[in-house]
Legacy VTK file of the C-alpha trace (Angstrom):
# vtk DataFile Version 3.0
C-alpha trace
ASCII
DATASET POLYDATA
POINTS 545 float
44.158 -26.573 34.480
45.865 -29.957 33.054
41.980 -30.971 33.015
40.671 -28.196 31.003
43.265 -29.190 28.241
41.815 -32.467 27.867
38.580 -31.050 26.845
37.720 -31.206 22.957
39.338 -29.011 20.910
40.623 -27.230 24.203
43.119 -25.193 21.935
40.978 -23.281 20.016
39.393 -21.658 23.360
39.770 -17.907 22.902
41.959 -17.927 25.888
44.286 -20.275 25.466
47.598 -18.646 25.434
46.492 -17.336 28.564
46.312 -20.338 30.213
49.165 -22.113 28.676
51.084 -19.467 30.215
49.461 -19.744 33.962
49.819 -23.460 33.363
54.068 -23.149 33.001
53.868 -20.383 35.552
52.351 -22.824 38.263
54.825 -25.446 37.401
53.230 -27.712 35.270
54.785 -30.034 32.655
55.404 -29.352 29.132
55.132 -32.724 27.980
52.062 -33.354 29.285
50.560 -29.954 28.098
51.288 -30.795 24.469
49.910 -34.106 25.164
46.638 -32.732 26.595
45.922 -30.254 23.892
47.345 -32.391 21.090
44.802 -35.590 22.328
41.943 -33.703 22.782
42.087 -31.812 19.489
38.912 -33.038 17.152
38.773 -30.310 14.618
35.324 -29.447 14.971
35.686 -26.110 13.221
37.981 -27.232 10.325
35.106 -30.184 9.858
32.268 -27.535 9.771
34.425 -25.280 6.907
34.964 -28.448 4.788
31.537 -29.715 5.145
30.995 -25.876 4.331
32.761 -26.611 1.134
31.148 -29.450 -0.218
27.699 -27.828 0.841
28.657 -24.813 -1.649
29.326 -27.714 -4.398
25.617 -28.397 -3.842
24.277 -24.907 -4.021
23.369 -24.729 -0.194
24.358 -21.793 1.957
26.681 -23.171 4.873
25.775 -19.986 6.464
22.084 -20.123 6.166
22.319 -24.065 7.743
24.407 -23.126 10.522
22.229 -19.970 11.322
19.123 -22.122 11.330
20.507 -25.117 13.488
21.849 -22.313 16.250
18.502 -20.579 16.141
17.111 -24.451 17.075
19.537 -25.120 19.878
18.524 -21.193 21.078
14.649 -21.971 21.001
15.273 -25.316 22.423
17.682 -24.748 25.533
17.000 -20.915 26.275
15.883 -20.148 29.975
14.174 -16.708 30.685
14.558 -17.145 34.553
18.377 -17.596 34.415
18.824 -15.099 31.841
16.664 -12.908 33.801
18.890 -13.434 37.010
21.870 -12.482 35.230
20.177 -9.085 33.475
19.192 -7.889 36.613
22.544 -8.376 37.698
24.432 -6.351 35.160
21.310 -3.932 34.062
23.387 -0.842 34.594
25.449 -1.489 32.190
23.170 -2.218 29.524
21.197 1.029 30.693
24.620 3.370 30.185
25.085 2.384 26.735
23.035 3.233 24.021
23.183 2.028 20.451
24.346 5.474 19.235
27.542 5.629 21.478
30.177 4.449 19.664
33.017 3.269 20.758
31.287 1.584 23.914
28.739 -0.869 22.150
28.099 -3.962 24.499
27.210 -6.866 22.794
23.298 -6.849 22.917
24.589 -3.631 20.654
26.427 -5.364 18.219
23.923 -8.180 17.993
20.822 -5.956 17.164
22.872 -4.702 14.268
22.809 -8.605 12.471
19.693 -9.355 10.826
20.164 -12.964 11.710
20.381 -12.186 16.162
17.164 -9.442 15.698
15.071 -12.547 14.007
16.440 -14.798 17.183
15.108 -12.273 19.451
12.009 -12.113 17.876
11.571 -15.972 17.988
12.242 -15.521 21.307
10.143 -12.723 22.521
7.098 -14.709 20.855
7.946 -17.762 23.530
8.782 -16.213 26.437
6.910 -12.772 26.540
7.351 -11.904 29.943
11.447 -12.205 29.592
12.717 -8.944 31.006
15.686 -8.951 28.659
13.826 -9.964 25.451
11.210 -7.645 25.947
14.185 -4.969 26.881
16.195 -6.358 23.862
12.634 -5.277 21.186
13.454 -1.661 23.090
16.729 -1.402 22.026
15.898 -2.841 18.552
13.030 0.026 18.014
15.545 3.041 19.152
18.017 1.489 16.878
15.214 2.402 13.925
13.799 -1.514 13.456
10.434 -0.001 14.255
8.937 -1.635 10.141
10.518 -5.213 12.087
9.083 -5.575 14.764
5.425 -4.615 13.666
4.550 -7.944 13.915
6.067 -9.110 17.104
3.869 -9.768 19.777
6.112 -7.824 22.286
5.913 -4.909 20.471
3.059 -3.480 22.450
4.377 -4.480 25.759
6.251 -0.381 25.751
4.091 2.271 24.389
7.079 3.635 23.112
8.137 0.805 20.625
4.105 0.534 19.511
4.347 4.366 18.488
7.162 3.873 16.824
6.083 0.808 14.829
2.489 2.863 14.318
3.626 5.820 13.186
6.741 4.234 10.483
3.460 2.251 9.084
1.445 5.078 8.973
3.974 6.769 7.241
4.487 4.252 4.521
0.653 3.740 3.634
0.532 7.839 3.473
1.210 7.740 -0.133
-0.021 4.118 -1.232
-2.978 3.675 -3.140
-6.014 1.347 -2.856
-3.939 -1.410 -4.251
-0.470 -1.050 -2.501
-2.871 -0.043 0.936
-3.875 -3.598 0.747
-0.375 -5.034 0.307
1.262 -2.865 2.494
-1.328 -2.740 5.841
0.520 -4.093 8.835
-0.324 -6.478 11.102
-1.148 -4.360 13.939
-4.033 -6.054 15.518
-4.487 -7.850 18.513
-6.618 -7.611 21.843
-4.686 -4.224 23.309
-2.999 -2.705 20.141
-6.334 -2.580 17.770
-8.058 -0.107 20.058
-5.301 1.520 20.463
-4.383 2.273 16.964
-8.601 2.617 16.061
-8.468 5.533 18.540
-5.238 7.191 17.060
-7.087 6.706 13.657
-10.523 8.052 15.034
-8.894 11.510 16.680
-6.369 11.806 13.297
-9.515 11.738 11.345
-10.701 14.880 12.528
-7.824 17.086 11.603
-6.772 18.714 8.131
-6.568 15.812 5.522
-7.450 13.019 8.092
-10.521 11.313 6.363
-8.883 9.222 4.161
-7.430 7.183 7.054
-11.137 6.381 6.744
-9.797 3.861 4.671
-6.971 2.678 6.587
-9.242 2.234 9.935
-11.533 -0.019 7.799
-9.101 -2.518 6.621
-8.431 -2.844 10.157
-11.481 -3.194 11.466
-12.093 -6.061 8.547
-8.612 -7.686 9.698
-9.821 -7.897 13.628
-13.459 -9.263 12.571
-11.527 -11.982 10.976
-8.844 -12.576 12.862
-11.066 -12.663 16.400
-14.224 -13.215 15.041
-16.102 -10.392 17.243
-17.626 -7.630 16.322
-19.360 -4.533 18.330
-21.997 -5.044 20.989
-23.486 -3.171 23.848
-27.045 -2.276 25.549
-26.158 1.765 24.405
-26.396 2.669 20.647
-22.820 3.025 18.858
-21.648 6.680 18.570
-23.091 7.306 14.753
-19.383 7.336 13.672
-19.852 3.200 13.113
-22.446 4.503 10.530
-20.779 5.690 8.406
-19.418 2.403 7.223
-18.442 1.806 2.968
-19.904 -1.561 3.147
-22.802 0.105 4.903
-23.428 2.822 2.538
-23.123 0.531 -0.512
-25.361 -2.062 0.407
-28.554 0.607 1.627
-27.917 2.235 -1.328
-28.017 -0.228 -3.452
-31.041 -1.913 -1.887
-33.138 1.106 -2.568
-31.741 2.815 -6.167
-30.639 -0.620 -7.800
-33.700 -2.868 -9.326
-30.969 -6.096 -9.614
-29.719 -5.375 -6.014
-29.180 -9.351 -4.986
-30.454 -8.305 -1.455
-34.054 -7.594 -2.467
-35.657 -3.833 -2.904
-36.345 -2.249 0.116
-40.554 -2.055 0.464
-41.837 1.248 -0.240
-43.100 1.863 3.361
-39.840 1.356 4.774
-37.551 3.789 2.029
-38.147 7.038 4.055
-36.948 5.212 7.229
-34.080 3.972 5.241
-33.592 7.104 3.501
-33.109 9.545 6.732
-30.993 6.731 8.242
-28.549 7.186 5.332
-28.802 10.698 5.508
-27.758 10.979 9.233
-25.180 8.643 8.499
-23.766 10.788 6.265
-23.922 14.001 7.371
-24.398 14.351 11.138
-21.184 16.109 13.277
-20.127 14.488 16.348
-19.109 17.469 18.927
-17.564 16.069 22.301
-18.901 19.208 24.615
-22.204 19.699 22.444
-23.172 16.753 20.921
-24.077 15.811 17.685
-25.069 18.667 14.592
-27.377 17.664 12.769
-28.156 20.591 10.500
-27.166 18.902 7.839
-29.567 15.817 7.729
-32.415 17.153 6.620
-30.882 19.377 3.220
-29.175 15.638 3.120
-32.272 13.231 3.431
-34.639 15.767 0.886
-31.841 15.458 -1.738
-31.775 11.670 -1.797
-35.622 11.560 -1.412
-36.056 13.921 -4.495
-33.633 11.545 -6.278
-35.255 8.365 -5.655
-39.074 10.214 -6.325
-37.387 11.542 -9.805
-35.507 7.950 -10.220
-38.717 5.643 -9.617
-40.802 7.656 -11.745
-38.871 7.177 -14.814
-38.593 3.534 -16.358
-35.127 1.853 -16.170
-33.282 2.082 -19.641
-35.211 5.144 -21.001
-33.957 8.677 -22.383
-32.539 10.933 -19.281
-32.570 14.251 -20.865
-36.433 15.018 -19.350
-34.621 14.618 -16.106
-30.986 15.804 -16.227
-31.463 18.844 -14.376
-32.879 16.984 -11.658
-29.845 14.678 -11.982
-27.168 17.422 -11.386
-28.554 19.043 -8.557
-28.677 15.314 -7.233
-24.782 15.671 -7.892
-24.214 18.389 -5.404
-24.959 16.133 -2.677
-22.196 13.567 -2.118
-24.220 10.854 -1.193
-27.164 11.889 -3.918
-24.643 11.857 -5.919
-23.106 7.998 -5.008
-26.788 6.751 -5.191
-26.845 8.039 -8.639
-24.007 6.074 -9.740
-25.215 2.844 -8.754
-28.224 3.187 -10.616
-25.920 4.228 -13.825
-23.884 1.404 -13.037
-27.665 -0.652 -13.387
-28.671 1.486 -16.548
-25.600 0.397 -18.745
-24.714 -2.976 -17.241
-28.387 -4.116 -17.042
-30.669 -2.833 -19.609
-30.410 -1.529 -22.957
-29.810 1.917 -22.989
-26.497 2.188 -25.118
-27.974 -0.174 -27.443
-30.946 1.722 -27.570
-29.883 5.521 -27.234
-26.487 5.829 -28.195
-25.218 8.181 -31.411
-21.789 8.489 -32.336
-21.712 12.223 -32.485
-22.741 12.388 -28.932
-21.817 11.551 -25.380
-23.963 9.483 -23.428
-25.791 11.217 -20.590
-25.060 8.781 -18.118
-21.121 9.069 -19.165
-21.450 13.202 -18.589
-23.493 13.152 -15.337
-20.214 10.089 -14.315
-17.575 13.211 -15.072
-19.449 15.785 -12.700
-19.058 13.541 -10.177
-15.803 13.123 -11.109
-15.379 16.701 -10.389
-17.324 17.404 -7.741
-16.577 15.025 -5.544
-12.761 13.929 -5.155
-13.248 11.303 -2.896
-15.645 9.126 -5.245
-12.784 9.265 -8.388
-11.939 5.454 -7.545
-15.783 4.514 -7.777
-15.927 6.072 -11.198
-13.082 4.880 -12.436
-13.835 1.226 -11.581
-17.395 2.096 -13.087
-16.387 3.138 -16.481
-13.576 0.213 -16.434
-16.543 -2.206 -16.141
-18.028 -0.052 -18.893
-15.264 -0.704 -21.034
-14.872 -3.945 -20.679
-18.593 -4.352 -21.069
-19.913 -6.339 -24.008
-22.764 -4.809 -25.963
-24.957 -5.352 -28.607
-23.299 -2.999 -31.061
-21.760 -3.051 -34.668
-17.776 -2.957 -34.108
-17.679 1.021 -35.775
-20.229 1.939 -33.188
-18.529 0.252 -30.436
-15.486 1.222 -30.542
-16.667 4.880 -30.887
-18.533 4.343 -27.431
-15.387 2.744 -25.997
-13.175 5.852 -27.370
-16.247 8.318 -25.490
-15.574 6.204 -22.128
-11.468 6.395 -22.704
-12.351 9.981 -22.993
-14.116 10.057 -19.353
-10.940 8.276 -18.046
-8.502 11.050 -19.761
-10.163 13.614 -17.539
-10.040 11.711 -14.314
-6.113 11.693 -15.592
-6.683 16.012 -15.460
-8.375 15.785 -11.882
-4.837 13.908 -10.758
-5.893 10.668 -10.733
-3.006 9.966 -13.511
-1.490 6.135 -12.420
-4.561 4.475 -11.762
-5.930 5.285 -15.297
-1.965 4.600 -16.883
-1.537 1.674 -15.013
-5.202 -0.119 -16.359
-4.976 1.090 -20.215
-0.830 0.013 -20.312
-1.895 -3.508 -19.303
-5.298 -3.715 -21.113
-3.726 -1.939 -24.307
-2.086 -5.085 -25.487
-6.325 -6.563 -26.048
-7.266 -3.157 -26.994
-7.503 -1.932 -30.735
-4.541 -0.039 -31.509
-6.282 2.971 -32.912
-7.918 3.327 -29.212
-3.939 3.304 -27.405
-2.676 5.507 -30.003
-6.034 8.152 -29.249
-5.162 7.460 -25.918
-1.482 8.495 -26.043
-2.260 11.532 -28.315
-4.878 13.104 -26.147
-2.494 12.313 -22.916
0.633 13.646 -24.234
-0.928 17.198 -25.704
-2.557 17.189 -22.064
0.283 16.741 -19.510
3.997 18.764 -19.340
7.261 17.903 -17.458
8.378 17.340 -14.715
7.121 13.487 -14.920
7.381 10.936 -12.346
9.042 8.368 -13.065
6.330 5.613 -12.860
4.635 7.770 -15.217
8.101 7.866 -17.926
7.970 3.700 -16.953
3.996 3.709 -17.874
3.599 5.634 -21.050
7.153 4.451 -22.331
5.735 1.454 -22.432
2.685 1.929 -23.911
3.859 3.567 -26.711
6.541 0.655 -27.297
3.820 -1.120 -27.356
2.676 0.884 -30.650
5.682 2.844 -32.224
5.325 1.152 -34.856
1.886 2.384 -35.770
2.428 5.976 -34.633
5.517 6.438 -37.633
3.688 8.120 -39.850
0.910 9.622 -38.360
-0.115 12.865 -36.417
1.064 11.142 -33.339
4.575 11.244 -34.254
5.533 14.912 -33.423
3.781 14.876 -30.657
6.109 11.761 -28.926
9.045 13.352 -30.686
8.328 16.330 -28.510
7.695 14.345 -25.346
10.358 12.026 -25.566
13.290 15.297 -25.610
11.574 16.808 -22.777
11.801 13.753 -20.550
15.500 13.117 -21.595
16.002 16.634 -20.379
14.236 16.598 -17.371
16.513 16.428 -14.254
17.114 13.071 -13.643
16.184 13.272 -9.744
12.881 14.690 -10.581
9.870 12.496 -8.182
6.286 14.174 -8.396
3.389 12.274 -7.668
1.264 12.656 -10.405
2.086 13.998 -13.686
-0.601 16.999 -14.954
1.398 19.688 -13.541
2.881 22.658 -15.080
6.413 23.219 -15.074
7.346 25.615 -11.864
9.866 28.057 -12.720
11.227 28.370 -8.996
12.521 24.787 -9.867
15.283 23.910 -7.345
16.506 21.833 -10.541
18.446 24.243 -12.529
20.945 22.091 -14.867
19.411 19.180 -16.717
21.249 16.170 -16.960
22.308 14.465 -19.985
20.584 11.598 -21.963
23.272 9.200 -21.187
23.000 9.361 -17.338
19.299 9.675 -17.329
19.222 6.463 -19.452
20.191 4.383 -16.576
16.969 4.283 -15.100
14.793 1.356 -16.709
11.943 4.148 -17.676
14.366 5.988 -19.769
16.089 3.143 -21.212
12.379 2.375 -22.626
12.289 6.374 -24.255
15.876 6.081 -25.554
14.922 2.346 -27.417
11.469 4.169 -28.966
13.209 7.085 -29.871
15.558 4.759 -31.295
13.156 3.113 -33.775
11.942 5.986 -34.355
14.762 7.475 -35.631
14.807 4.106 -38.077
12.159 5.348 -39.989
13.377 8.698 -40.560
16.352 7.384 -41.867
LINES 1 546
545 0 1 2 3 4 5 6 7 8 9 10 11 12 13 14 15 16 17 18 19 20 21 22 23 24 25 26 27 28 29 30 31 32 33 34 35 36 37 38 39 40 41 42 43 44 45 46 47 48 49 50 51 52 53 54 55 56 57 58 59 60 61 62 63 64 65 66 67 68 69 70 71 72 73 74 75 76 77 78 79 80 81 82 83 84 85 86 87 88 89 90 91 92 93 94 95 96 97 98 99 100 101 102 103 104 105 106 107 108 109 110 111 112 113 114 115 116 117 118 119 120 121 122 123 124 125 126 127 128 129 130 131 132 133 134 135 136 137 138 139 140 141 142 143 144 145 146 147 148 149 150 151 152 153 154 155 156 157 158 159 160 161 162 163 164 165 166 167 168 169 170 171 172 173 174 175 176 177 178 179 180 181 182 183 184 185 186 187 188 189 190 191 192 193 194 195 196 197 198 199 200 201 202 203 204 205 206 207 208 209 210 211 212 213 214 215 216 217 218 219 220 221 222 223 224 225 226 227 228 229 230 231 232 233 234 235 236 237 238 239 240 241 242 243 244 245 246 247 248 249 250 251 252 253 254 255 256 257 258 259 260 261 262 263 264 265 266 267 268 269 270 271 272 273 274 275 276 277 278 279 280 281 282 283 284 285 286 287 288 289 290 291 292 293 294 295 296 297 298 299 300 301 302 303 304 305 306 307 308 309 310 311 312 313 314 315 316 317 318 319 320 321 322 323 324 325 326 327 328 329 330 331 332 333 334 335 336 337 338 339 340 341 342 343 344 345 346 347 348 349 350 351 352 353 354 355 356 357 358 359 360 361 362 363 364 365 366 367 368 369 370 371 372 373 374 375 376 377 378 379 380 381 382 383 384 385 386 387 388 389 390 391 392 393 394 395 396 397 398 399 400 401 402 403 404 405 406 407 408 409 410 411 412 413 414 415 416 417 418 419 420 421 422 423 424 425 426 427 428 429 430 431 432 433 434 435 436 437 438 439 440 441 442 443 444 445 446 447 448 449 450 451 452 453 454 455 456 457 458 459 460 461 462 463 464 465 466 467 468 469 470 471 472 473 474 475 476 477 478 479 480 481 482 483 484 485 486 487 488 489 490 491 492 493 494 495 496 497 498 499 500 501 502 503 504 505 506 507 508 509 510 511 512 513 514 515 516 517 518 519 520 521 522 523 524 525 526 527 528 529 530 531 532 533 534 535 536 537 538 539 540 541 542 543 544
């Protein structure tokens, strides 16, 4: 015992008074106790908190260095076998106690709820993957909730369990994310045993109410695995027709048959039928498990693509469309007609001279109108034609300013009625950002025509959008039939309960609202949107005074 006192800093063991005490009780000497503990005593502690201090005089985090250097020493001298040996050992008690027990929390318990330990363990776990009490440890850390952690962790698909978990919390997230935040947001799921695994979920989840736009989600895998692993699909039997029906697919067959400028080359005449039914099976053959594939629907598919390229490649690019409009909208009934056709608008405006040549203030283009039915028709193909009349806007033609910036007000238009088909942020988001290079009589036409369009309740990315836009131009709406119209707007958002979250603003008030007492300007002026509608309702009350 007189031995373990001459150890450094023996006195700051957590059990010393304990063995002072059995040290007395077995006779030993006093004077050579105080000795013992007062030789040996280095201060080890007291030197880290004062090197602490001067560290803080710096601006480093003590804390942060002293994490980082343990987590070394951990990486450096931990040994799965022995720590292995000694789980086995005491199992059953980590097995009795779950992280919801309180009262009884052993310390793998109280470790998994520190940040810092959960990132050791998942160090760890990346080392030594076939550590029983690591890989039991990422367990514990999914039913205690981590499951948006540990999505990245290697171990994570050792237990089905824990990959669920981690699937279905990502899954979850990306539910309500569009194409922008899917990107940002898509997990890194992928590896050799978890990719199929999660492609499969996808595939069977796609099938159900509402499941094709995982569509999208499935993709951004599948481009994440191609370039993480370089490897891509091969076998002696044809692919199930599902692998068909591929974006990047679609665009580029399209595009290689219905756009002149497509960098690819034109496909030769003798091969567009071929090419043709191939798209058309692609896009509207069923897959059946116990009766194979349906293909009733290729052949309505391929004659309304064939009619459209007959009626497309008879007309020269850039000319008048009204001789063929009619043909044109039944083309629109056809989803994939009706993507073909855009391409070849997209060609028309970008590429020849149409506008230049056709366009009259008093009118809408054709190719603008036939843009909106599809539009309407067909959901799915809003972000296609709202990145096609963005490149429209953006655009430069050969056109007198007056004349231009009546065509760019007829394309704002086409963007204001996406806004009315509920694709409201996408089109807020571009014309806040872009309004600061637009002309200001465009934002204020813009903020008129929304604002007599939508009512409460508003999001509030949609209060932090348009408050911002029009801050952007109070100072031109004083004055002008505009005025009122914000006036109105601005009192019913500062009376809309302040909890209010919808997800996209055109909707009518509902008057089984479970919000009955509105709150009061003050409190809703906390949030940053509001703040922005108190300040313009602010200046505007300048001018009145």
């Amino acid at each position: 015992m007189l031995q373990s006192f001459q150890t450094p800093d023996s006195i700051l063991e957590r059990k010393i008074t304990d063995n002072i005490a059995g040290y007395i009780k077995e006779g030993g000497q006093p004077l050579l106790l105080v000795n013992a503990l007062s030789s040996s005593y280095v201060g080890v502690p007291e030197m880290c908190n004062l090197m602490s201090d001067w560290a803080r005089e710096f601006d480093i985090d003590p804390v942060d260095v002293m994490q980082e250097v343990l987590k070394e020493q951990l990486m450096e001298r931990f040994d799965p076998e022995s720590v292995d040996k000694e789980f086995k050992e005491d199992q059953r008690v980590f097995l009795s106690v779950t992280p919801s027990q309180k009262g009884q929390d052993d310390w793998l318990s109280m470790m998994i709820r520190h940040p810092f330990w959960r990132s050791v363990i998942y160090e760890l776990s990346e080392e030594h993957q076939k550590c029983a009490f690591l890989n039991f440890a990422i367990q514990r850390i999914s039913d205690a909730g981590y499951q948006g952690e540990i999505a990245s962790v290697a171990t994570a698909s050792t237990f089905v369990g824990v990959f669920s978990g981690v699937l279905l919390e990502s899954l979850d997230k990306l539910r309500e994310e569009d194409d922008v935040g899917l990107l940002d947001k898509l997990p890194d799921l992928i590896n050799e045993h978890t990719y199929l695994y999660t492609q499969i979920l996808l595939f069977r989840l796609m099938k159900t109410d509402r499941g094709l736009p995982l569509k999208r989600i499935s993709k951004e895998l599948e481009s994440g695995v191609l370039e993480k692993f370089n490897k891509a699909y091969s076998s002696d039997d044809p692919p199930s027709s599902f692998f068909l029906r591929d974006p990047e697919f679609f665009e580029i067959m399209l595009s290689s048959i219905f756009v002149p400028s497509f960098k690819g080359g034109m496909v030769k005449q003798d091969h567009k039928e071929k090419y043709l039914w191939l798209i058309a099976y692609a896009a509207s053959v069923h897959e059946n498990d116990d009766m194979g594939p349906d293909t009733t629907e290729v052949q309505p598919t391929y004659d309304a693509i064939l009619a459209l390229e007959d009626t497309l490649s008879k007309r020269t690019a850039g000319t008048d469309l009204t001789p063929i409009l009619a043909n044109l909208l039944i083309a629109i009934e056809t989803p994939v007609a009706s993507m073909a056709l855009l391409y070849w608008i997209q060609f028309v405006i970008t590429e020849t001279s149409y506008i230049e040549t056709y366009f009259r203030s008093h009118e809408v283009p054709v190719p603008l109108l036939l843009i909106e039915e599809m539009a309407y028709k067909h959901p799915l193909q809003q972000t296609a034609v709202f990145t096609t009349l963005v490149n429209f806007f953006e655009a430069p033609l050969e056109l007198n300013p007056e004349i231009m910036m009546t065509y760019r007000k007829s394309i704002l238009e086409r963007m204001i009625y996406l806004m009315q088909l509920n694709f409201a942020m996408p089109v807020l988001d571009y014309i806040r950002v872009r309004a600061r290079k637009m002309d200001q009589s465009l934002s204020m036409h813009f903020v008129k025509r929304v604002l007599e369009m939508v009512s409460g309740p508003y999001s509030k990315k949609f209060i932090e959008g348009m408050g911002q836009m029009i801050q952007e131009i109070v100072e031109v709406i004083k004055k002008t039939e505009t005025e009122p119209i914000v006036r109105a707007w601005i009192e019913e958002v500062v009376l809309q309960p302040i909890d209010v979250e919808m997800q996209n603003p055109p909707t009518p008030v509902s008057s089984s609202s479970t919000h009955e007492t509105p709150t009061s300007a003050a409190a809703a002026a906390n949030d940053s949107g509001l703040s922005t509608i108190q300040e313009i309702k602010r200046r505007l009350e300048e001018h009145r005074r």
